[in-house]
C-alpha positions as CSV (number, residue, x, y, z in Angstrom):
1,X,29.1,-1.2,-9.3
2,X,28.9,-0.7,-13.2
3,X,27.7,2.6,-14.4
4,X,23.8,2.3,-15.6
5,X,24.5,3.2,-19.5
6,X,21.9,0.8,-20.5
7,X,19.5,2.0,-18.0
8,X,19.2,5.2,-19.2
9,X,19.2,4.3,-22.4
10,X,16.5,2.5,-22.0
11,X,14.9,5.4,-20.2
12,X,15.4,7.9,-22.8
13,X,13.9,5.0,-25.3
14,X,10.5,4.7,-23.2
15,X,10.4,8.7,-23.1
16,X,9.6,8.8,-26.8
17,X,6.9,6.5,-26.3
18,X,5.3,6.8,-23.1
19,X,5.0,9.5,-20.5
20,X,7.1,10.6,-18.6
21,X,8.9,7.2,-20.2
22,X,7.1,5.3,-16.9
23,X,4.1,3.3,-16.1
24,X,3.6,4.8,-13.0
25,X,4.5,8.0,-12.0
26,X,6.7,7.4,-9.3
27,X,8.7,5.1,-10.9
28,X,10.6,8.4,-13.2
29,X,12.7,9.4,-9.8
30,X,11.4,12.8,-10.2
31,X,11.7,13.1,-6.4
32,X,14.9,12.1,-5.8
33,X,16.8,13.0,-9.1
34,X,18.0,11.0,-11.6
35,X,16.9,8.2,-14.5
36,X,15.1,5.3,-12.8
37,X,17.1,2.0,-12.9
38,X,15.6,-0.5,-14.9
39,X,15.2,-4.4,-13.8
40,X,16.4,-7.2,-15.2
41,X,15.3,-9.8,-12.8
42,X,14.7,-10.2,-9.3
43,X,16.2,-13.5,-6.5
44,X,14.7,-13.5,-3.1
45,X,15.5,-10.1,-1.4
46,X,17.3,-9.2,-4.3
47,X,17.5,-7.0,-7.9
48,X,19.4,-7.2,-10.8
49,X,19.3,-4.1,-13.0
50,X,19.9,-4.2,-16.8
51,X,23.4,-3.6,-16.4
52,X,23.9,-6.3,-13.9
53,X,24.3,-4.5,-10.5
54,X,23.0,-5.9,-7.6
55,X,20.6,-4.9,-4.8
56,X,19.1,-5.7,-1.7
57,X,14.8,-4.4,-2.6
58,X,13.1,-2.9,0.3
59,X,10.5,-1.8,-2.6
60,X,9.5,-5.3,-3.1
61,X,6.6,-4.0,-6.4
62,X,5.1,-1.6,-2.8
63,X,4.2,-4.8,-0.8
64,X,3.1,-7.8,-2.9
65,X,6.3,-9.6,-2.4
66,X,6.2,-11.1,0.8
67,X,8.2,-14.0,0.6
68,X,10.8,-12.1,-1.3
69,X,11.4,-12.3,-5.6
70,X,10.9,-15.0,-8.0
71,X,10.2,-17.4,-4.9
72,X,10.4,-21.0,-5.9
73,X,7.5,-22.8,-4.7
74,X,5.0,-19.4,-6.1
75,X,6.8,-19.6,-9.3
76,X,6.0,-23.5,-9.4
77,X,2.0,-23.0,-8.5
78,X,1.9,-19.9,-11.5
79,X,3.5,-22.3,-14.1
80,X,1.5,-25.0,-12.8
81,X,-1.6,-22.7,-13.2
82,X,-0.4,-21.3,-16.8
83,X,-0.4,-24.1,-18.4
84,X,-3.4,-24.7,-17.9
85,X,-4.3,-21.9,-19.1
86,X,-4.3,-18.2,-18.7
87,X,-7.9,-16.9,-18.6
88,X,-11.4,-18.5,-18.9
89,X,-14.2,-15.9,-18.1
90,X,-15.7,-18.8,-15.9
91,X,-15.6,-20.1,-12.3
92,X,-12.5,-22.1,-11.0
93,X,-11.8,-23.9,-7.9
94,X,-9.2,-21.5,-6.7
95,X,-11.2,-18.6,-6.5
96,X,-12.7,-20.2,-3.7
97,X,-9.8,-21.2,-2.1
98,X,-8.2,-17.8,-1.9
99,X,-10.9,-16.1,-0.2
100,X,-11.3,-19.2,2.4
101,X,-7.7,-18.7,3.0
102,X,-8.1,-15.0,3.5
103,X,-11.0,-15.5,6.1
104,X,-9.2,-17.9,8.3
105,X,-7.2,-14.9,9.4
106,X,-9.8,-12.1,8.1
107,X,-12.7,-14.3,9.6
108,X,-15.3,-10.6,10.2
109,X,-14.8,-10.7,6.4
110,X,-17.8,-13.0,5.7
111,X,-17.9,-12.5,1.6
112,X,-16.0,-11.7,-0.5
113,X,-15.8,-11.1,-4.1
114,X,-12.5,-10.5,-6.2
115,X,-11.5,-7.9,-8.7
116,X,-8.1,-6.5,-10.6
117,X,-7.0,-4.2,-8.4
118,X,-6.7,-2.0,-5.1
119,X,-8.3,1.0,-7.2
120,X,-11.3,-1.3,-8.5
121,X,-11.8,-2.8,-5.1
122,X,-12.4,0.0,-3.5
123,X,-14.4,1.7,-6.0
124,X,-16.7,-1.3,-5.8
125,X,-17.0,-0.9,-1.7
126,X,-18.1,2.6,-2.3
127,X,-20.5,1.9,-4.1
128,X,-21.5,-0.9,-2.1
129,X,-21.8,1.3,0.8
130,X,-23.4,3.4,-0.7
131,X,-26.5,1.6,-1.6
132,X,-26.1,-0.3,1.2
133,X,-26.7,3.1,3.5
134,X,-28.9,5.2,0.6
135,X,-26.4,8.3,1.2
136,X,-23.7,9.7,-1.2
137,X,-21.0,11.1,0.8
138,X,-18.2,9.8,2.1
139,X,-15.0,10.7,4.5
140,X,-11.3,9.9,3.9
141,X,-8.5,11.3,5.2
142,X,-5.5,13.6,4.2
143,X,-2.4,11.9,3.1
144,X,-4.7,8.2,2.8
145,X,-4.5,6.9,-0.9
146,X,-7.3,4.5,-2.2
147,X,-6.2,4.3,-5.9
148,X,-7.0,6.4,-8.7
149,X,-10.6,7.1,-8.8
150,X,-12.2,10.5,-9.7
151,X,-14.0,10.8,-6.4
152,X,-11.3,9.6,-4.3
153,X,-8.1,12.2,-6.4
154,X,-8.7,15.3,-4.0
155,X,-7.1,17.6,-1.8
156,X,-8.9,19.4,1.9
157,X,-10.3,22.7,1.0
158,X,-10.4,25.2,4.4
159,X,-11.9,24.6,7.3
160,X,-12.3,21.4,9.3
161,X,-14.4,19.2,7.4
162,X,-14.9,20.6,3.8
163,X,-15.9,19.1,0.3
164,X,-13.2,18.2,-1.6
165,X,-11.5,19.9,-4.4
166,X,-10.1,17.5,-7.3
167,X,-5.8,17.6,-7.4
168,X,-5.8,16.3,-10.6
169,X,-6.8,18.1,-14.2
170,X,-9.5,15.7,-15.9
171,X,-11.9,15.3,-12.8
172,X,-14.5,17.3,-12.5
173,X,-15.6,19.1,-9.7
174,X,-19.1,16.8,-9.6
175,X,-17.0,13.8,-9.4
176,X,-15.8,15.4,-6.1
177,X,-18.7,16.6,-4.2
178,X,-19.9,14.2,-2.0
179,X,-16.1,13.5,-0.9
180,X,-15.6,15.0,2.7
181,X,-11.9,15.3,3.6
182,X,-9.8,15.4,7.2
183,X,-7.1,15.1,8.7
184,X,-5.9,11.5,9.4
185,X,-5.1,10.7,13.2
186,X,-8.0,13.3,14.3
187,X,-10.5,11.9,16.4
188,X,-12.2,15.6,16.5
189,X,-12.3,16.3,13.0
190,X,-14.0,13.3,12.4
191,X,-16.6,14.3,14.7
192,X,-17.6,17.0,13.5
193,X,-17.2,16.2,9.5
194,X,-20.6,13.7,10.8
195,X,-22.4,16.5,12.6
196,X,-21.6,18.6,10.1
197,X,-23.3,16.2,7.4
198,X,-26.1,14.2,9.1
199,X,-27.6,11.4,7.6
200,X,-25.9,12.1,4.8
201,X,-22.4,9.8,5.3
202,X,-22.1,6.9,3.7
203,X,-18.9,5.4,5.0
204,X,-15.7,6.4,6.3
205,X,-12.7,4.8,4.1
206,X,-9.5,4.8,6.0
207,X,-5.9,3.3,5.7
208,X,-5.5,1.8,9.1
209,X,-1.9,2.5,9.3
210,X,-1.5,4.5,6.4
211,X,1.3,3.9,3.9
212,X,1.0,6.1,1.5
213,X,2.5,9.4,3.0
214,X,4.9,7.1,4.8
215,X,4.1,4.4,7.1
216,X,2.0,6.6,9.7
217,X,0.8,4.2,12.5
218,X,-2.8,5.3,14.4
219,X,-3.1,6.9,16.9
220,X,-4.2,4.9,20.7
221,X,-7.6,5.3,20.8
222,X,-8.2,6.6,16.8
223,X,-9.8,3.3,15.2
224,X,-12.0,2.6,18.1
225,X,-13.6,6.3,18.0
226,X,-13.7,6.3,14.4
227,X,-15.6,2.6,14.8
228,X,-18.1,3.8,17.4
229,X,-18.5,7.3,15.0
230,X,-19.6,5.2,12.2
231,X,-21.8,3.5,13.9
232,X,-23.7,6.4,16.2
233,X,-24.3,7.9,12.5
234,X,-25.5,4.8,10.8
235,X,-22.5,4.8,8.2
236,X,-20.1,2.3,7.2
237,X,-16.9,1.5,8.5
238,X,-14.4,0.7,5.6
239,X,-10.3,-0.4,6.4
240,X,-8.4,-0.4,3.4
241,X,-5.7,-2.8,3.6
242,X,-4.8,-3.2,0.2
243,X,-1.4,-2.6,1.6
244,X,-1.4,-2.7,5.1
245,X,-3.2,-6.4,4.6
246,X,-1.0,-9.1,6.0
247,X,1.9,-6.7,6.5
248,X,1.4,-4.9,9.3
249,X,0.0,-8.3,11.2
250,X,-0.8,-12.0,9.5
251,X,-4.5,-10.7,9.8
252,X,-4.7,-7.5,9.0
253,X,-4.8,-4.3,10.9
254,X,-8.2,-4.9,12.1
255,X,-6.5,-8.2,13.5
256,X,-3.8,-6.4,15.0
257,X,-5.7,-3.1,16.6
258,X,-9.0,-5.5,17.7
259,X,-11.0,-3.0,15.3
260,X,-13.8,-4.7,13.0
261,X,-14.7,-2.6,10.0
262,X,-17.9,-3.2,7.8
263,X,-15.9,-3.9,4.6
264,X,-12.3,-4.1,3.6
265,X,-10.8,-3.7,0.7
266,X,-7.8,-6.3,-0.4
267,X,-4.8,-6.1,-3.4
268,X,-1.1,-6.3,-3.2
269,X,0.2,-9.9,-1.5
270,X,-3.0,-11.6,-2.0
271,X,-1.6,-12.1,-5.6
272,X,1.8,-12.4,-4.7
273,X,3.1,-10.1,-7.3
274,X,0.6,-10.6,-10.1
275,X,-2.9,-8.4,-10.7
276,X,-5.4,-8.7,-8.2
277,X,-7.7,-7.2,-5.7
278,X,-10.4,-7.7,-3.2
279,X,-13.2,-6.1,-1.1
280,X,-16.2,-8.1,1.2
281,X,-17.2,-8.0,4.8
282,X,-20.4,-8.6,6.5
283,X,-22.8,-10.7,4.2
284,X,-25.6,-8.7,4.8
285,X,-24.2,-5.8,3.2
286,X,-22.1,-8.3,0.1
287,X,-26.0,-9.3,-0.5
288,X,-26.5,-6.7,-2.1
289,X,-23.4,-7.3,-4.8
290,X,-24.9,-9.0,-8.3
291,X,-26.5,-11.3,-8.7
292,X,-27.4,-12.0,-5.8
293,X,-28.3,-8.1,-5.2
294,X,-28.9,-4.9,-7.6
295,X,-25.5,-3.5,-7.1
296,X,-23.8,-4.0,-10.2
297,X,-20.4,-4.9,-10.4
298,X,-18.1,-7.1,-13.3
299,X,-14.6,-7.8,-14.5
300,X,-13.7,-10.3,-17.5
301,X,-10.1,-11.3,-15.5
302,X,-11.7,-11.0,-11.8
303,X,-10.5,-14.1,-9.9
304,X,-7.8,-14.7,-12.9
305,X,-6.4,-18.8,-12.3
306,X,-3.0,-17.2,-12.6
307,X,-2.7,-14.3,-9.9
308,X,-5.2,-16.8,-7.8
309,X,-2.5,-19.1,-8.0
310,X,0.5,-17.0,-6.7
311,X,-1.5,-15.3,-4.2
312,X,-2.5,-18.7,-2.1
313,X,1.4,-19.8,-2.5
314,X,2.5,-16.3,-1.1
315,X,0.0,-16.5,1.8
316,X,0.7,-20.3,2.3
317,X,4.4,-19.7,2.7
318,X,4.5,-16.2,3.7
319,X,2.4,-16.3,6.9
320,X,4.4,-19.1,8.2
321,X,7.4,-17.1,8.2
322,X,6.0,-13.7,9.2
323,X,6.9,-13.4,12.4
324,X,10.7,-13.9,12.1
325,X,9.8,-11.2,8.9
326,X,8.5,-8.8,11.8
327,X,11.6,-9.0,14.4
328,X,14.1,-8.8,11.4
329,X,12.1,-5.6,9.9
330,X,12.3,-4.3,13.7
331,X,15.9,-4.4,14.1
332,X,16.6,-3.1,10.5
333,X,14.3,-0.3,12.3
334,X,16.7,0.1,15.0
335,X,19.9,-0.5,13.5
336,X,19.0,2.7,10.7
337,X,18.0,5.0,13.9
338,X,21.6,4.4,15.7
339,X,23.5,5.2,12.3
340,X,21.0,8.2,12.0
341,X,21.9,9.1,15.8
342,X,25.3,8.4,15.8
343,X,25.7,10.9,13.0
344,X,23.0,13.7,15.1
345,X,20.8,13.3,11.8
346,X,17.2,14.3,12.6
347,X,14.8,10.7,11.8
348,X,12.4,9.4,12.7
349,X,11.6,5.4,11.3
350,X,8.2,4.6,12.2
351,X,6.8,1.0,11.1
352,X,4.5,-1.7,12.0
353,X,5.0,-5.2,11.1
354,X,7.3,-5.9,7.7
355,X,6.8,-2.2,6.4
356,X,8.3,0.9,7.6
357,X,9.5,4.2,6.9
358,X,12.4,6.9,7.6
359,X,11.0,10.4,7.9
360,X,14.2,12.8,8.0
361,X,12.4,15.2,10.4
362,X,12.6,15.7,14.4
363,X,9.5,15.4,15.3
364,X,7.0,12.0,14.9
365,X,4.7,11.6,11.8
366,X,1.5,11.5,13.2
367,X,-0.5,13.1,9.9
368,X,0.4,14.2,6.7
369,X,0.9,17.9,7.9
370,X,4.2,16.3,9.6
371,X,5.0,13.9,7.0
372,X,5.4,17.5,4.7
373,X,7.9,18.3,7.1
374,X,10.4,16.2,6.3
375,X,13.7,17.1,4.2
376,X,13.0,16.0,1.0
377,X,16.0,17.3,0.0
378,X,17.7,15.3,2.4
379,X,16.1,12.2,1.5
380,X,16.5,12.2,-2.5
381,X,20.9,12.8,-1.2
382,X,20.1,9.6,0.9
383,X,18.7,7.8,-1.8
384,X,21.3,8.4,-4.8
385,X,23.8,7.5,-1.7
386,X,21.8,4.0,-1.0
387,X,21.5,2.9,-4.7
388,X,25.1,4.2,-5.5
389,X,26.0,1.1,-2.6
390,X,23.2,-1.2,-4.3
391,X,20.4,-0.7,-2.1
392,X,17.1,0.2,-4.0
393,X,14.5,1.8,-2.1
394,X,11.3,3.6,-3.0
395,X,12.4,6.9,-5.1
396,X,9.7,8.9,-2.6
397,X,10.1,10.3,1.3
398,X,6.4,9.0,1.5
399,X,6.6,5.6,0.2
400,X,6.8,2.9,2.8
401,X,9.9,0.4,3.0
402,X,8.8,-3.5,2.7
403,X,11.1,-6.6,4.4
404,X,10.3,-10.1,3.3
405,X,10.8,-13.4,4.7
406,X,13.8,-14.0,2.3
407,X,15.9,-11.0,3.9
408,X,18.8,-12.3,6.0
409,X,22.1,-11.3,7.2
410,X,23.5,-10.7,4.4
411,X,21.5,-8.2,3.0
412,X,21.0,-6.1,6.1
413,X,24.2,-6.0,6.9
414,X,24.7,-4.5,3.3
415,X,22.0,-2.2,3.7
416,X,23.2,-0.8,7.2
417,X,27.0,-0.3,5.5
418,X,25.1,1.6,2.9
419,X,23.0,3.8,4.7
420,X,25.7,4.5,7.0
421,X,27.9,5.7,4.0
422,X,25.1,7.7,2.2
423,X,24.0,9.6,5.6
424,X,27.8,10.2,5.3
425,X,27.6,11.3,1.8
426,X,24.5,13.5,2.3
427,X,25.7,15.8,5.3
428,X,29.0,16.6,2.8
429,X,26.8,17.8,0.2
């Protein structure tokens, strides 16, 4: 492997002019240690840094890349689409075709409209449900992440169901208020957070199988009472499957656990890589969306020709091959909990579909409480050990780890060698 000089010199370059010399947070390694390696270009399951090391990419840009980097026949369609153009602030025949593609395997989703992003479609879906129900509060759960809004950046405050406190300077408290809080995987809690607040719950927003404290599936029984809460209280159900959206299943969680929610929010592989996001569900409740309704929501690059156009490739390609994805991503799964066993390492991998996750604790991740149990310490060892044998992985213990349909062989093989040496490397430190 040769040393990453240029890496960090392009690190301490982007420092002087960005924060934290990053995009996005995460993306600095200030959880595992380190300067971040910087890309060069991606092939398939694999990444090229700037100073030409290879690895096999279990981040995969957090989920959009299903069938793996710079995929042939996607890249074709976007070139095909650019030069065409890139933008037109008017209607185009693909926009269309996207979201008919999504409702053959989303079919409870009867509408939908398309946006920029996770964050902006699930700000529009609360508002949505909000007017839709004429109530202001709503529930999410501990260790869920919907994107960066001010109402949705908070933290539990005591007791079982509690308005929220923001957990990030720059939203204000008001922003925060009507946002109820509980633990995810808690049937109970949920209970009472609606008799605690009658007729005043707009919706429930909840990551089906969450992702974003680590893959966290639910528990048996926990979308079907949440479901039946929602509706006994007259509020909205809302899945957000901006990531877990054909990754844990071809259709979606609510495909996979039986569960239909009132609206769902969309982003990630539905634009294969490039900008995008999505949220509809029942039409009676999208009628209210302008201009067909008073609910007001826009976007200049909604729908763009370009992500429109490498988000039908992905799903036309990608859901062909998922399955074989799935079995691979399950005996990647089993093949890191031997090595972790054989060594008496405490882990527990936990994953549904083609994303997964390695908590280094001994007991299962059932909530975010557990998740915070983990060695983090541990982990950030495991990680310099992994990218040291060229396997890049997200720089966070609660990020989930994404297979696509161009992994083979080859590349798991690598990555069990790897994680067998750096689980090596990590108990000698």
């Amino acid at each position: 492997m040769n040393p990453r000089t240029q890496s960090d010199q392009l690190f301490n370059e982007a420092k002087a002019c960005m924060p934290g010399g990053v995009s996005s947070p995460v993306r600095a390694y200030k959880a595992v240690g380190g300067a971040p390696v910087f890309i060069d270009k991606g092939q398939g399951a694999w990444l090229c840094d700037v100073d030409q090391n290879w690895y096999v990419d279990y981040v995969l840009s957090y989920g959009p890349l299903l069938v793996g980097h710079a995929h042939q026949e996607v890249q074709a369609k976007i070139i095909e689409a650019i030069e065409k153009g890139t933008s037109f602030g008017a209607c185009t025949e693909g926009e269309a075709q996207l979201v008919r593609k999504i409702q053959t395997v989303m079919p409870k989703m009867e509408q939908l409209r398309l946006v920029n992003s996770g964050t902006e479609a699930v700000m529009s879906a609360l508002r949505l449900a909000r007017a839709y129900t004429t109530r202001d509060k709503i529930i999410k759960c501990t260790g869920n992440y919907h994107g960066h809004a001010d109402s949705l950046l908070v933290e539990a405050g005591s007791g079982v169901a509690t308005l929220a406190l923001p957990n990030s300077p720059g939203v204000p408290i008001g922003s925060t208020e009507n946002t109820v809080v509980i633990p995810f995987n808690n049937l109970m809690a949920a209970e009472k957070a609606f008799d605690h607040f009658p007729n005043e719950i707009a919706a429930m927003i909840i990551e089906p199988v969450a992702g974003n404290m680590g893959v966290v599936p639910p528990q048996e029984g926990y979308l079907e009472g949440v479901r039946k809460l929602t509706q006994e209280h007259g509020s909205l159900l809302i899945f957000d499957e901006v990531m877990t959206g054909f990754r844990v299943h071809p259709g979606g969680a609510q495909t996979l656990y039986q569960v239909s929610p009132d609206l769902t929010t969309l982003g990630k592989v539905i634009g294969g890589g490039l900008p995008i996001g999505a949220y509809g569900g029942r039409a009676e409740i999208m009628a209210l969306i302008a201009p067909d309704g008073p609910v007001y929501q826009a976007g200049t690059l909604s729908g763009n020709p370009v992500s429109v156009a490498a988000g039908l490739a992905t799903l036309d390609i990608g859901l062909k091959a998922w399955d074989q994805a799935a079995s691979q991503t399950r005996a990647l799964m089993q093949g890191l909990s031997d090595i972790a066993t054989k060594y008496s390492v405490p882990m527990q991998v936990q994953g549904v579909g083609t994303m997964f996750s390695c908590f280094f604790t001994d007991m299962p991740v059932t909530n975010l409480k557990n998740a915070s149990r983990s060695n983090t310490h541990f982990f950030a060892d495991v990680f310099q050990g992994l990218l040291a044998h060229q396997v890049h992985i997200p720089p966070s213990q609660y990020e989930a780890w994404f297979v696509s349909t161009a992994h083979d062989s080859k590349s798991f093989n690598q990555t069990m060698e790897a994680f067998d040496s750096a689980l090596q490397n990590a108990l000698s430190v």
